[in-house]
KETORDREN-451439 format. One record per residue (C-alpha): x, y, z; chain; residue in three letters. Coordinates in Angstrom, 3 decimals. Example, Ala and Ser with C-alpha at 12.3 -4.5 7.8 and 13.67 -1.06 7.14 Angstrom:
# residues 2
+----------+----------+----------+--------+--------+
:       px :       py :       pz : chaine : residu :
+----------+----------+----------+--------+--------+
:   12.300 :   -4.500 :    7.800 :      A :    ALA :
:   13.670 :   -1.060 :    7.140 :      A :    SER :
+----------+----------+----------+--------+--------+
This chain:
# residues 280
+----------+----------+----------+--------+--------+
:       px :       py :       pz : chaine : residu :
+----------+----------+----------+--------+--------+
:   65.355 :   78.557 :   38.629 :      A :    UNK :
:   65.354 :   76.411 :   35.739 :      A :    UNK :
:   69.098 :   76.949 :   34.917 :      A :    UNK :
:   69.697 :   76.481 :   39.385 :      A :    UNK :
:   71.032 :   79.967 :   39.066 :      A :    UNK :
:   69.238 :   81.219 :   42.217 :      A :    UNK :
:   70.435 :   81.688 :   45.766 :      A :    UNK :
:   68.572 :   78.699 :   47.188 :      A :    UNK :
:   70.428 :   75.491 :   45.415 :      A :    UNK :
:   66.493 :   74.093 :   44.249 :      A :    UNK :
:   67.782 :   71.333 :   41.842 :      A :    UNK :
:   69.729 :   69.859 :   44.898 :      A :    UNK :
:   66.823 :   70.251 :   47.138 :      A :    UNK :
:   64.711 :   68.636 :   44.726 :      A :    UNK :
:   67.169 :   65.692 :   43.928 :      A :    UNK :
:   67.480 :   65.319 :   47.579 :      A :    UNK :
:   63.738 :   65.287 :   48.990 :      A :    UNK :
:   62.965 :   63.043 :   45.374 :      A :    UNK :
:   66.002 :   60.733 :   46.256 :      A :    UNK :
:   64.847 :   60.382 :   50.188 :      A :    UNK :
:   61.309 :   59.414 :   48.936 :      A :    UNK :
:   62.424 :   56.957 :   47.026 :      A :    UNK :
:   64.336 :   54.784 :   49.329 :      A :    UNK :
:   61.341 :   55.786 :   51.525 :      A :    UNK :
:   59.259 :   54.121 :   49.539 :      A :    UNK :
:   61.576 :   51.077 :   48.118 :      A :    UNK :
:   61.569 :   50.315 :   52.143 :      A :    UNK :
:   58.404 :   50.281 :   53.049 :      A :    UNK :
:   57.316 :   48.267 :   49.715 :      A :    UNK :
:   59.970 :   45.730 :   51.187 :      A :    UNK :
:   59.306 :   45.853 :   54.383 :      A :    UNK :
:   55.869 :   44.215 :   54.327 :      A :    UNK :
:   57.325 :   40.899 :   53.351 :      A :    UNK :
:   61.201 :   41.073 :   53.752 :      A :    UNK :
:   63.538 :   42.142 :   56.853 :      A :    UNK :
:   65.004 :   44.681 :   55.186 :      A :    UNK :
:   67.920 :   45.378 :   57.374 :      A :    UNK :
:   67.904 :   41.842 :   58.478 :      A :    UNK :
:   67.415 :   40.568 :   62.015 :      A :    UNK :
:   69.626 :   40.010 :   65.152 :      A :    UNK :
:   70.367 :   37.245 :   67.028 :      A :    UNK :
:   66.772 :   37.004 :   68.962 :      A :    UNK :
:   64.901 :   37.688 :   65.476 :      A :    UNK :
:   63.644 :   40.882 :   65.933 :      A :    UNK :
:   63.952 :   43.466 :   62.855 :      A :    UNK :
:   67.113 :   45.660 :   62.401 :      A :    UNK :
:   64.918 :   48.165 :   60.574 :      A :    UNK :
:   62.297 :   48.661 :   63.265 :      A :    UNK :
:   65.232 :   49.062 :   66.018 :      A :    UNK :
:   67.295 :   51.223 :   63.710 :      A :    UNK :
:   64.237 :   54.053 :   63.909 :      A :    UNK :
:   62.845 :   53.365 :   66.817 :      A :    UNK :
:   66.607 :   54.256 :   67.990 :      A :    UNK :
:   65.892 :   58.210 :   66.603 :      A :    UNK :
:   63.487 :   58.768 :   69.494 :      A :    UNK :
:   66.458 :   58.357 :   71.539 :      A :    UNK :
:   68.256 :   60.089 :   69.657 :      A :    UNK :
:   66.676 :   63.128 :   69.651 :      A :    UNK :
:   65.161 :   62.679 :   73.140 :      A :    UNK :
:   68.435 :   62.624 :   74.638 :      A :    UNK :
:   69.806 :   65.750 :   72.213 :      A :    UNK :
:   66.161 :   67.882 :   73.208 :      A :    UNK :
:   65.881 :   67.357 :   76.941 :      A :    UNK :
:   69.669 :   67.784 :   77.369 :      A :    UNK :
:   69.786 :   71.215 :   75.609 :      A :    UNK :
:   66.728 :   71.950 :   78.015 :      A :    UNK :
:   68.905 :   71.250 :   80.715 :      A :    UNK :
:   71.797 :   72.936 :   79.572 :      A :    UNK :
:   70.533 :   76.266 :   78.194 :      A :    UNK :
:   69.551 :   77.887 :   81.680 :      A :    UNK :
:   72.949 :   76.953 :   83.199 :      A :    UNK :
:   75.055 :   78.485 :   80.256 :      A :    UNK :
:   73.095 :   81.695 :   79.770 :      A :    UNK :
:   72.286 :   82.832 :   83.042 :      A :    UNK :
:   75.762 :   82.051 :   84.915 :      A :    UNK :
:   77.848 :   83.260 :   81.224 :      A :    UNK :
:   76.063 :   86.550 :   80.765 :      A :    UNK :
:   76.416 :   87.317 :   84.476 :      A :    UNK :
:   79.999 :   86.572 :   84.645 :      A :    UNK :
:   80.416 :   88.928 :   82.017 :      A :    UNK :
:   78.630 :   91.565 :   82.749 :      A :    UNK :
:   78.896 :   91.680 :   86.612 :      A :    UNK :
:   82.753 :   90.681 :   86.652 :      A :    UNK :
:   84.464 :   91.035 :   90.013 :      A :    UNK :
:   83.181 :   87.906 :   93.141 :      A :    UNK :
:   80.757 :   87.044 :   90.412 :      A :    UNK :
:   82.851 :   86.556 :   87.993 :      A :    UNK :
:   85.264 :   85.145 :   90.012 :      A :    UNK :
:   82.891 :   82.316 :   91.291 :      A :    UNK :
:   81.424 :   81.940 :   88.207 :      A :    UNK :
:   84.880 :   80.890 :   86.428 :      A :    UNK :
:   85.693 :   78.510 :   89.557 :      A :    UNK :
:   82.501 :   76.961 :   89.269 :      A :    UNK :
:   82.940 :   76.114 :   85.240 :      A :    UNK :
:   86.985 :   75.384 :   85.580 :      A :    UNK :
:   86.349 :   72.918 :   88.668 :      A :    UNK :
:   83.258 :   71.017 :   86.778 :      A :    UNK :
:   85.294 :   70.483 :   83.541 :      A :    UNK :
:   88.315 :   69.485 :   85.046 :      A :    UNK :
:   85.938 :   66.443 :   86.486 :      A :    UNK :
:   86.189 :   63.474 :   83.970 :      A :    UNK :
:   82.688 :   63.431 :   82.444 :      A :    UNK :
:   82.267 :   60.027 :   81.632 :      A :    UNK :
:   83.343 :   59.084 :   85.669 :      A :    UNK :
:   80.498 :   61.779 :   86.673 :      A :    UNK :
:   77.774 :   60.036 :   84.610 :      A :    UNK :
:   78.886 :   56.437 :   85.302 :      A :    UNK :
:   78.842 :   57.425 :   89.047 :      A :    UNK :
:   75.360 :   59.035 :   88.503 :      A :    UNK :
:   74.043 :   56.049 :   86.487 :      A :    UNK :
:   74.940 :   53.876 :   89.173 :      A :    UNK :
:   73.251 :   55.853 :   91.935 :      A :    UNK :
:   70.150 :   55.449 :   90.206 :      A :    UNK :
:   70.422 :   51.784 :   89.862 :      A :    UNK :
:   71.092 :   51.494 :   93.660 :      A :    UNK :
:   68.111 :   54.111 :   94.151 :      A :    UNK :
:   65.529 :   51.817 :   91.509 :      A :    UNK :
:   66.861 :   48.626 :   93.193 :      A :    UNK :
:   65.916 :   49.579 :   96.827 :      A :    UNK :
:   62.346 :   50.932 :   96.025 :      A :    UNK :
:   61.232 :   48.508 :   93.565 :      A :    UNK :
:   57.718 :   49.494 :   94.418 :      A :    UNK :
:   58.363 :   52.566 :   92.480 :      A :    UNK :
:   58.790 :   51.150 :   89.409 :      A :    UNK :
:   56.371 :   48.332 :   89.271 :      A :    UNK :
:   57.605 :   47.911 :   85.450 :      A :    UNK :
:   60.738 :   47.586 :   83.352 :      A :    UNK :
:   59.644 :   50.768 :   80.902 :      A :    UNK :
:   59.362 :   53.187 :   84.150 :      A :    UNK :
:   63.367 :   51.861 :   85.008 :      A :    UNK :
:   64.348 :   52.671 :   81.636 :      A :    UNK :
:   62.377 :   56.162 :   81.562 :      A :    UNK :
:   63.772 :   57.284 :   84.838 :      A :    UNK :
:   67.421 :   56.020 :   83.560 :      A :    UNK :
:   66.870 :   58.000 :   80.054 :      A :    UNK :
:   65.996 :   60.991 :   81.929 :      A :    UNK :
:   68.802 :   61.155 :   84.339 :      A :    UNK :
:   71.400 :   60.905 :   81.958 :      A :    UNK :
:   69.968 :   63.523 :   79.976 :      A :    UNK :
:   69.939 :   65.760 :   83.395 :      A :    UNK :
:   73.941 :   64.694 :   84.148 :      A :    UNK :
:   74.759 :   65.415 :   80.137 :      A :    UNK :
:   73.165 :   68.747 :   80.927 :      A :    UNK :
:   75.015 :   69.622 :   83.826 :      A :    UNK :
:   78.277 :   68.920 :   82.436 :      A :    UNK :
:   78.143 :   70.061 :   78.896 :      A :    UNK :
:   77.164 :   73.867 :   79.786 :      A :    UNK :
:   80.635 :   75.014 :   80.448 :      A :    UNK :
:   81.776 :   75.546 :   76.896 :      A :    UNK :
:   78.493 :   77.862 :   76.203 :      A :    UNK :
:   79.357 :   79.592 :   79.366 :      A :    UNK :
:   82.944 :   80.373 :   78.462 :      A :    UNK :
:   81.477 :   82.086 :   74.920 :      A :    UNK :
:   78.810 :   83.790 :   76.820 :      A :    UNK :
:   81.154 :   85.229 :   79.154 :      A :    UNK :
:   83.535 :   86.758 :   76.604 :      A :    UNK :
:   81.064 :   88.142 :   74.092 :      A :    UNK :
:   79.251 :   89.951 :   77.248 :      A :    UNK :
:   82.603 :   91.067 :   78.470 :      A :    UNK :
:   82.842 :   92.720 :   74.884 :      A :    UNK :
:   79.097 :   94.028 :   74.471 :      A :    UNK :
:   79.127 :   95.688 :   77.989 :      A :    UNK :
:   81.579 :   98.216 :   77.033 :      A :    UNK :
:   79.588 :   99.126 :   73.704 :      A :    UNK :
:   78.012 :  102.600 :   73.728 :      A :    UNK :
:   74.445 :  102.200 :   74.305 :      A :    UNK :
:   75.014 :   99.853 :   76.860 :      A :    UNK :
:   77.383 :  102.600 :   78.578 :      A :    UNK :
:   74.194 :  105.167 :   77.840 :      A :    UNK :
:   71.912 :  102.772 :   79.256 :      A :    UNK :
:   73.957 :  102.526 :   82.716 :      A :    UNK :
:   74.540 :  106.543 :   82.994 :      A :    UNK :
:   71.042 :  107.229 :   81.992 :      A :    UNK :
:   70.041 :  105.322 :   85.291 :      A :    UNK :
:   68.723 :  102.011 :   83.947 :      A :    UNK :
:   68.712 :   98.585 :   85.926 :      A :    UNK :
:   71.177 :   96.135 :   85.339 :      A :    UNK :
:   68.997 :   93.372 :   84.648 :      A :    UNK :
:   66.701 :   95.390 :   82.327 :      A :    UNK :
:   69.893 :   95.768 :   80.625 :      A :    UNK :
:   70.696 :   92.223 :   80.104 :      A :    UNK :
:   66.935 :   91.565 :   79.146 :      A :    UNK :
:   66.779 :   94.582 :   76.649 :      A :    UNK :
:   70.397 :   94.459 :   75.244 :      A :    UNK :
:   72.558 :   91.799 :   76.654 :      A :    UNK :
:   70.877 :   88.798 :   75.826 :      A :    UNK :
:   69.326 :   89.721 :   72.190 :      A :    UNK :
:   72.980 :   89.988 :   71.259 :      A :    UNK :
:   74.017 :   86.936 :   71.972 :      A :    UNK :
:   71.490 :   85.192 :   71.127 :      A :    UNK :
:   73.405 :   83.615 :   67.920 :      A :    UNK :
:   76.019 :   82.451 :   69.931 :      A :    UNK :
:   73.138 :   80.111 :   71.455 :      A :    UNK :
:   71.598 :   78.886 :   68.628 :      A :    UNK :
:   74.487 :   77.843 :   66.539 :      A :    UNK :
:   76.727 :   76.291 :   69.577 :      A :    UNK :
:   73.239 :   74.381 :   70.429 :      A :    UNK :
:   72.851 :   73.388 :   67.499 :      A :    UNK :
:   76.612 :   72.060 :   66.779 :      A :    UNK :
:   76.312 :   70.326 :   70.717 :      A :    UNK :
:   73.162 :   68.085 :   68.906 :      A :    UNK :
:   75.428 :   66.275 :   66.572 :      A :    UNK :
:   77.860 :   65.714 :   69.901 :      A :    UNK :
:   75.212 :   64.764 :   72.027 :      A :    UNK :
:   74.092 :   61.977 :   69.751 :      A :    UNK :
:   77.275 :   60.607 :   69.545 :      A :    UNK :
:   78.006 :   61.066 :   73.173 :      A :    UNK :
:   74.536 :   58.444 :   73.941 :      A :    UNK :
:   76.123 :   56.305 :   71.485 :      A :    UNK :
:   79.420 :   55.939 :   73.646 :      A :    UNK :
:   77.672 :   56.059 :   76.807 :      A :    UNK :
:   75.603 :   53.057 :   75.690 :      A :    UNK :
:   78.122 :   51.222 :   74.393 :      A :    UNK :
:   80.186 :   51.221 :   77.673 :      A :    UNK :
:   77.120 :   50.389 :   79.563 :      A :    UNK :
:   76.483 :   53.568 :   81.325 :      A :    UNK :
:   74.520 :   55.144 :   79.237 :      A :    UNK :
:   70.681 :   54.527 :   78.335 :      A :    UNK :
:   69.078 :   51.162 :   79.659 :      A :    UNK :
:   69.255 :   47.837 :   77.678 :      A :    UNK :
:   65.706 :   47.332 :   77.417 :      A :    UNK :
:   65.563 :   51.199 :   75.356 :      A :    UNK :
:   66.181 :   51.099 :   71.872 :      A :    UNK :
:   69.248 :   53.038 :   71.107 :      A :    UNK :
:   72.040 :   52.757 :   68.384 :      A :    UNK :
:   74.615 :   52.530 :   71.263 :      A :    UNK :
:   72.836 :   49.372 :   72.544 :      A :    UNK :
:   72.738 :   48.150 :   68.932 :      A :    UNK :
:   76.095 :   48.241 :   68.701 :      A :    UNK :
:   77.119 :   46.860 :   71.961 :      A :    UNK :
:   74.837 :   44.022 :   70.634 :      A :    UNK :
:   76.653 :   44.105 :   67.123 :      A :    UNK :
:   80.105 :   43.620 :   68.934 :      A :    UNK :
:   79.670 :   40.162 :   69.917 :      A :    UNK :
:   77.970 :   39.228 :   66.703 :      A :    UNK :
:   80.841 :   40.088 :   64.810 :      A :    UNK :
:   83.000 :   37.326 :   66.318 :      A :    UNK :
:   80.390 :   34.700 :   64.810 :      A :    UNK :
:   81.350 :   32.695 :   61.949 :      A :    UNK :
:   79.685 :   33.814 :   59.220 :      A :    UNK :
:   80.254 :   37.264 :   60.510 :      A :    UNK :
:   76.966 :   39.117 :   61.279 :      A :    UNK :
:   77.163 :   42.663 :   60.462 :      A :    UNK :
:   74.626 :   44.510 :   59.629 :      A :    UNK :
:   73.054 :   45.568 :   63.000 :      A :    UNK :
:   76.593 :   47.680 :   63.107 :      A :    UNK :
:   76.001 :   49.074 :   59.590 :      A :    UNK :
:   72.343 :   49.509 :   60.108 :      A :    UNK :
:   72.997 :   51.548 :   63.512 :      A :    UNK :
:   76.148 :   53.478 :   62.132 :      A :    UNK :
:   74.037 :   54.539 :   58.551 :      A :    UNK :
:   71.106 :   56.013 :   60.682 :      A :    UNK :
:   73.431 :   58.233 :   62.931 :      A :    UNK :
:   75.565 :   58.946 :   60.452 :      A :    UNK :
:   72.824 :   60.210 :   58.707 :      A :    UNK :
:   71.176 :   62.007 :   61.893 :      A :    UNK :
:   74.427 :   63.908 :   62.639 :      A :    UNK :
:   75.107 :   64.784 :   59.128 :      A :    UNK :
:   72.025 :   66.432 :   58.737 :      A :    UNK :
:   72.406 :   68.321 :   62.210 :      A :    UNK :
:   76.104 :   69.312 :   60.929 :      A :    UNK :
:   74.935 :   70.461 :   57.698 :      A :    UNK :
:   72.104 :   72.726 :   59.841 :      A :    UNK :
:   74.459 :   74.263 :   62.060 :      A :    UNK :
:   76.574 :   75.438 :   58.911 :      A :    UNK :
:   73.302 :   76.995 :   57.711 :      A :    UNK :
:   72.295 :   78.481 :   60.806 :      A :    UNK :
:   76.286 :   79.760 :   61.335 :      A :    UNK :
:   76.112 :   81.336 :   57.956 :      A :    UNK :
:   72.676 :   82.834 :   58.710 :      A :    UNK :
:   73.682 :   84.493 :   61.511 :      A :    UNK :
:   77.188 :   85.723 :   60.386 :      A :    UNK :
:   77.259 :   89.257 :   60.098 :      A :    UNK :
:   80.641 :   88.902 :   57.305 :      A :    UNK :
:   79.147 :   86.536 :   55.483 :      A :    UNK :
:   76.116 :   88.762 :   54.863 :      A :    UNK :
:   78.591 :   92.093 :   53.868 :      A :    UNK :
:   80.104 :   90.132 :   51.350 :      A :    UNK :
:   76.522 :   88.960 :   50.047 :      A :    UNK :
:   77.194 :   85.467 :   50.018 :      A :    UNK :
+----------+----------+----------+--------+--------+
């Protein structure tokens, strides 16, 4: 360990968590007296907007992979293993949804529940109920339309496990199909899940950032970097140029979807059977 001649890279864990702490900790010293990151144009603190921005973040990135999951598994694995009208359907289903421009879908869905908020305003008696219920649908629509790719994987790599052995043992040996996917076909693909979820995180967090930025995304009043930098955009025509709510907003999710990336190589490389033959 002391030479970092060990599997686990310590010394750059250590540097890392020791580095992190320390900027921690050179911000927060700061922050008691300074703005830090600055302020905008009303006066309120880049800093503070910059993380409360995360709990979009990783709202939007959680609640959409809730969403997504049950569409992807349940419609993949039975288009594989069923084949035939299900299959069929299945496929139509997936091919039909992605050839819908996304962005049109959740601008048309965003604006649906605008129209729906505006004509019961008794509903929503206040301005942080709007911007829940807005949050939550466009995690719902970013569900619906990002479980096609998970699907298509699903589908193949059940089209390939159902013609494996024991799952031909299992069927002339009298078992039921669906205690077959439950026992067989879905613990084997379970990596496929994990790591394309995980890669989708990074996307999704990038996708809110768009979304925002356009102005169908999350709602004004919610703290998100796409808002930030819709607000940075006219800033930057001032004279003297204000710029760092962009930086500020761009440094935080670069560092969120770094971090995600550089989990999802982990988690690939965990779950890669080659990878562990070779002993790496």
């Amino acid at each position: 360990i002391r030479r970092g001649e060990t599997e686990v890279p310590w010394r750059s864990i250590h540097l890392s968590l020791l580095l992190m702490f320390v900027l921690v900790a050179v911000m927060l010293s700061l922050s008691t007296e300074y703005h830090v990151f600055g302020t905008d144009k009303v006066g309120q603190d880049v800093l503070y907007q910059s993380i409360k921005s995360i709990r979009t973040g990783l709202v939007i990135g959680t609640l959409t992979t809730l969403v997504m999951l049950p569409f992807a598994i349940a419609l993949g694995v039975m288009a594989g293993f069923f084949r035939g009208w299900v299959d069929d359907v299945i496929q139509y289903l997936y091919t039909t949804l992605s050839s819908i421009p996304g962005v049109l879908l959740i601008a048309a869905a965003i604006l649906s529940i605008q129209v729906y908020i505006a004509n019961h305003p008794a509903l929503f008696e206040t301005a942080t109920d709007r911007a829940d219920l807005r949050l939550l649908a466009l995690c719902v629509i970013l569900g619906i339309t990002s479980w096609t790719t998970l699907c298509r994987l699903l589908r193949g790599e059940t089209l390939k496990l159902r013609e494996m052995e024991y799952i031909q043992a299992a069927t002339a040996l009298g078992v039921g199909r669906f205690t077959i996917l439950g026992r067989h076909v879905l613990p084997n693909v379970m990596h496929i899940v994990l790591i394309i979820v995980v890669l989708d995180f990074s996307g999704l967090v990038l996708a809110e950032a768009v979304l925002s930025y356009i102005g169908v995304g999350v709602d004004p009043s919610t703290f998100s970097w796409g808002n930030m930098i819709n607000g940075a955009r006219l800033e930057l025509a001032r004279e003297p140029v204000v710029w760092w709510s962009l930086v500020a907003a761009f440094c935080l999710m670069f560092g969120l979807v770094l971090a995600a990336n550089l989990f999802a190589d982990a988690v690939r490389d965990a779950f890669d059977p080659r990878l562990r033959e070779q002993g790496v």
